[in-house]
C-alpha positions in Angstrom: -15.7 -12.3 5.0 -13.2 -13.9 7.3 -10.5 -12.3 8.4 -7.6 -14.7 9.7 -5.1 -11.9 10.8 -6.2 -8.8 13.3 -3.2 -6.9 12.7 -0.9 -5.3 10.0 2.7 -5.0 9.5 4.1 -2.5 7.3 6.8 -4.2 6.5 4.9 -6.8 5.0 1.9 -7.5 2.8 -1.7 -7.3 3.6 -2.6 -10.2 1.3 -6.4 -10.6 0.0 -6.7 -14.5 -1.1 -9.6 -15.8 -2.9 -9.3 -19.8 -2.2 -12.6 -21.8 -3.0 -11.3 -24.9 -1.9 -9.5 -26.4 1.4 -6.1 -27.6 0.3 -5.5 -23.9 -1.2 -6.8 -21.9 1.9 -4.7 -24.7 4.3 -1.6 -23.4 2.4 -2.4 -19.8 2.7 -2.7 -20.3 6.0 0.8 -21.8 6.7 2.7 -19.8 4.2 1.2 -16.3 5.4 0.3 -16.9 9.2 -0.5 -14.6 11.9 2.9 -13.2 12.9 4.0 -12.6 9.3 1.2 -10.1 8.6 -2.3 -10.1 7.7 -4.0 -11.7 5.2 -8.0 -11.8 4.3 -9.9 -14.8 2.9 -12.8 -14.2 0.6 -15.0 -16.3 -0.7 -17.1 -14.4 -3.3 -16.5 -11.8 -5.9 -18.9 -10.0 -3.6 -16.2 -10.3 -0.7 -13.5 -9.5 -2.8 -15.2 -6.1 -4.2 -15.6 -5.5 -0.4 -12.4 -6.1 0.9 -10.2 -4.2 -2.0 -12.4 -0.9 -1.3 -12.2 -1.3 2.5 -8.0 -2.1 2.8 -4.7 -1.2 1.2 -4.1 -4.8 -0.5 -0.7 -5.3 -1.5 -1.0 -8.5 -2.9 -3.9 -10.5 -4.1 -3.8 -14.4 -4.7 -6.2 -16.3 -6.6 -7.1 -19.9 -6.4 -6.9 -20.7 -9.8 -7.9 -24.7 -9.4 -11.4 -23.6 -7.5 -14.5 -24.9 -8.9 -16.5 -22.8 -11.2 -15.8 -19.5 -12.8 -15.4 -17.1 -9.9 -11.8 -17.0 -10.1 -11.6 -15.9 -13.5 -13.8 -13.2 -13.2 -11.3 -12.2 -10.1 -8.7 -12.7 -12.1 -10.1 -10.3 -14.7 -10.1 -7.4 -12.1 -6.3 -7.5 -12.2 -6.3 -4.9 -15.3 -8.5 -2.5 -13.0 -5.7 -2.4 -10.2 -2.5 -2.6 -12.0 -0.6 -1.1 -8.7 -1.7 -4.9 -6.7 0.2 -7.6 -8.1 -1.9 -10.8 -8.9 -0.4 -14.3 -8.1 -2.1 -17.8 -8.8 -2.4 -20.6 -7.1 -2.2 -24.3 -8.5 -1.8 -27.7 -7.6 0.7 -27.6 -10.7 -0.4 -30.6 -12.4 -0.3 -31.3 -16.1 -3.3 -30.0 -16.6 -3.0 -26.7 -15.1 -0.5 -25.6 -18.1 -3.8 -23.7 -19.8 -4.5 -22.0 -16.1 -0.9 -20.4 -16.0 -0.8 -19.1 -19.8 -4.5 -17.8 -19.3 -2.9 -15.9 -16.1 0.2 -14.9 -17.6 -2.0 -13.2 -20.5 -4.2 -11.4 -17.8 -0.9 -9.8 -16.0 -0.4 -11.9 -13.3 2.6 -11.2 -11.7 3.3 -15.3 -11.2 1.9 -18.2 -9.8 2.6 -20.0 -6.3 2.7 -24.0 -6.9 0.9 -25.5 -3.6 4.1 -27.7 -3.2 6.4 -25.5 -2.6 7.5 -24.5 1.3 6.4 -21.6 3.0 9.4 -19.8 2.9 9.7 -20.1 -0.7 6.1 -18.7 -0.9 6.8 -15.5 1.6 9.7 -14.7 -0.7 7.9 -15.2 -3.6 5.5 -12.7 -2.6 6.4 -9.8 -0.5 9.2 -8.3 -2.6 6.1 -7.6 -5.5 3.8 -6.8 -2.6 2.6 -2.7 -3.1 3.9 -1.8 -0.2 7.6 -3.4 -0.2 7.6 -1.8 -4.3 6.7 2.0 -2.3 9.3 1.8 0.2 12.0 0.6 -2.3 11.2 3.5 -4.6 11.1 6.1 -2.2 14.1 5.0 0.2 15.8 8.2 -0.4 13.8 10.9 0.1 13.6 13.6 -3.2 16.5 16.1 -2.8 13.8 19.3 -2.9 13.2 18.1 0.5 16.2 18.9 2.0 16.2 15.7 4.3 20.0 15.5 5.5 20.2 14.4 8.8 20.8 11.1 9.7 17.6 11.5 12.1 15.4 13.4 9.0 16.5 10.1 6.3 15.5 7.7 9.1 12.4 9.3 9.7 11.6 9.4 6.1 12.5 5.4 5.6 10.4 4.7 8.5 7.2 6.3 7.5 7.4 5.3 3.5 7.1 1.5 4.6 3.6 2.4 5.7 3.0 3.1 1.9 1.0 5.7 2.6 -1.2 4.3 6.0 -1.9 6.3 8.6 1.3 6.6 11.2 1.7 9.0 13.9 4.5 11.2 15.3 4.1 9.0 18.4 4.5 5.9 16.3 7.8 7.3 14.4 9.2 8.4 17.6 9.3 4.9 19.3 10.9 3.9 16.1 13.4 6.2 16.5 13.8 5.5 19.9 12.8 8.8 21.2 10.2 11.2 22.4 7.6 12.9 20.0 8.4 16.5 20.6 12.5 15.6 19.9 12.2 14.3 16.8 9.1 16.7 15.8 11.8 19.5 17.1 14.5 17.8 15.5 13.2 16.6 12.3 12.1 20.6 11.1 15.3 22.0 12.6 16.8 24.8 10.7 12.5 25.5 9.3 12.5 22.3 7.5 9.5 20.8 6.8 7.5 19.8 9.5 7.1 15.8 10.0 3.5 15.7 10.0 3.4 17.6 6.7 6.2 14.9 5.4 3.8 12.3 6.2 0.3 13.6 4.4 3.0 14.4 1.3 4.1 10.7 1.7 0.4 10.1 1.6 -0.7 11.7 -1.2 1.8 10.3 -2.9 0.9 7.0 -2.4 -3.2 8.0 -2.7 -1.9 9.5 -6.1 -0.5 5.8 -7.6 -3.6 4.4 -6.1 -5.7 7.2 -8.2 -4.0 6.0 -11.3 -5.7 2.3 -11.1 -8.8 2.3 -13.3 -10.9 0.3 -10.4 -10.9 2.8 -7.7 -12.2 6.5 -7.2 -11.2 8.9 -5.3 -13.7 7.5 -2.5 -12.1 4.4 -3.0 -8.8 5.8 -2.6 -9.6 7.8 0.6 -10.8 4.5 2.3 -8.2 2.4 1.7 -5.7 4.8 2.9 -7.5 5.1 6.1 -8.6 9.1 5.2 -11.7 9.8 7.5 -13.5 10.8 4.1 -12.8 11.9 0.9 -13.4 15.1 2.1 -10.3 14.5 4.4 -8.3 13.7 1.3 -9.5 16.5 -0.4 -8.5 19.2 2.5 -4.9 17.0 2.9 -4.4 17.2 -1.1 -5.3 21.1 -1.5 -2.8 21.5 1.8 0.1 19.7 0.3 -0.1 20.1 -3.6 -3.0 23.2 -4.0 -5.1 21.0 -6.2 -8.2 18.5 -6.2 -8.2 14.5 -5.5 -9.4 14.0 -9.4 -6.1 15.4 -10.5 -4.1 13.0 -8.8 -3.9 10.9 -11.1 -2.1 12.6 -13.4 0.5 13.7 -11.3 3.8 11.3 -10.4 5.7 11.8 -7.2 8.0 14.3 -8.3 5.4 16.9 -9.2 3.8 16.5 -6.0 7.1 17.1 -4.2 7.7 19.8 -6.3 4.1 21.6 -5.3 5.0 20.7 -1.7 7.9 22.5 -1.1 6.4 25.7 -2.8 5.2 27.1 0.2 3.8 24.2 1.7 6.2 22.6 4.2 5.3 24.1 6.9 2.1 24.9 9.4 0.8 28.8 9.3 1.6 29.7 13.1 -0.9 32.3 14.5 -0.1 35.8 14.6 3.5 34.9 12.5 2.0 36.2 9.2 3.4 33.5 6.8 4.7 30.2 6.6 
C-alpha cells in the first residue's frame, strides 16, 4: 500500500482512492495533495480491506474506468460502510453513462469527472467526507451537558472535528490558546463534566455510528478510532454509557449522552466517596 500523505487534518478528509490506472491517480494527486490532508492509494481489494480496518476513512473514491473488475467489487463494499461516502471517478465520455447509473444504483454519493479543476473536486468532496458530516451534526453540544461557556462550546467544536480520533487536553489547549490545566480547570468549573470524559463521550459516539455499518466489528471499530484494543473500547464504553461495545450499535447520540450524564461526567477522586 502507498501512502502519499504522512499526516492528518481534522478538518479535512482522510481519503482512501482505489485508482488502477495513471491519469486517475495523477488527478488524485493534484486535487487532494499533501497540505490539504491525507489520502491513501490502493491498488488491490486486498489493500483496500487493509486500509478501511487500519484508518478512519472519510471518503473513499473509486476509479471506475480501471481495467478489469476490481472496482466493482469495491464498489460493492459501499452497502457494508454506509457512514463513508463513495465517489467515482471517470474520464466522462459517452461511454461511461452505464458506469455512473451502475454507481448511482450502488449508493454512491456522486462521481468526480477527471476534467474538472481541483478546487471543484476538494469541494466536491469534503463537505460529504465522515468527518465534516460529525462536526456539522454535533456543533452544538446536547443541552444535558450543560456546555455554556464560551470556553466549554469552543472546546466542544474543537474536539468533534476530530470525529471521534484520539486528541489530547494538550492538543485542545493550544487551540484554545492556553495552558492544559486552565482550560481542564476551566472547562469542569462549577463540577461540570470533566474534558477528558467529554472527549471519550465524543468518542463513543462516533465509534457508536461506526458500529452501525454492517462491514466493521467492534475490533474494527476500535482500530480505526485509534483505541489501544477493543478492550480499551470496552473499559471507555462501560465508563461513559455502563454498557458493552456490541450494543453500540443500537444506540444514537442522544442515548449515550443521556447515559453519560447519569453519574458519569466526572472522575471518582480518592478518598471523596462519590463522583
Amino acid at each position: 500500500m502507498t501512502s502519499v500523505i504522512d499526516s492528518a487534518s481534522p478538518s479535512f478528509p482522510c481519503i482512501l482512492v482505489y485508482a488502477g490506472r495513471e491519469r486517475a491517480r495523477a488527478f488524485v494527486r493534484a486535487a487532494f495533495p499533501r497540505r490539504r490532508g491525507r489520502t491513501i492509494l490502493v491498488r488491490s481489494l486486498e489493500e483496500f480491506e487493509t486500509a478501511i480496518r487500519r484508518d478512519l476513512i472519510d471518503v473513499v473514491v473509486v476509479d471506475l474506468a480501471a481495467q478489469g473488475d476490481v472496482h466493482w467489487t469495491l464498489a460493492a463494499r459501499a452497502a457494508d460502510f454506509p457512514s463513508t461516502p463513495f465517489f467515482g471517478l471517470l474520464p466522462f465520455r459517452t461511454t461511461d453513462a452505464e458506469a455512473v447509473a451502475r454507481s448511482a444504483g450502488m449508493g454512491f454519493a456522486d462521481v468526480l469527472c477527471e476534467q474538472i479543476d481541483e478546487t471543484s473536486a476538494r469541494d466536491l468532496v469534503a463537505p460529504h467526507s465522515y468527518s465534516a458530516r460529525f462536526a456539522r451534526a454535533l456543533t452544538d453540544a446536547p443541552d444535558a451537558l450543560g456546555l455554556n461557556t464560551d470556553t466549554q462550546r469552543k472546546t466542544w467544536r474543537a474536539i468533534v472535528q476530530h470525529a471521534g480520533r484520539p486528541v489530547t487536553t494538550t492538543t485542545l489547549a493550544a487551540v484554545m490558546g492556553v495552558t492544559r490545566e486552565h482550560l481542564s480547570r476551566n472547562f469542569a468549573r462549577d463540577r461540570g463534566a470533566n474534558l477528558k470524559r467529554v472527549i471519550d463521550l465524543v468518542r463513543l459516539i462516533s465509534a457508536a455510528e461506526l458500529s452501525k455499518n454492517p462491514g466493521y466489528d467492534v475490533r474494527d471499530v476500535a482500530a480505526v478510532l485509534g483505541f489501544a484494543s477493543s478492550s480499551h473500547l470496552a473499559v471507555t464504553t462501560q465508563r461513559i454509557a455502563s454498557t458493552r461495545p456490541a450494543s453500540l450499535s443500537g444506540l444514537r447520540a442522544v442515548d449515550l449522552v443521556d447515559r453519560f450524564v447519569q453519574g458519569r461526567t466526572r472522575s471518582r477522586v480518592a478518598g471523596k466517596g462519590g463522583l
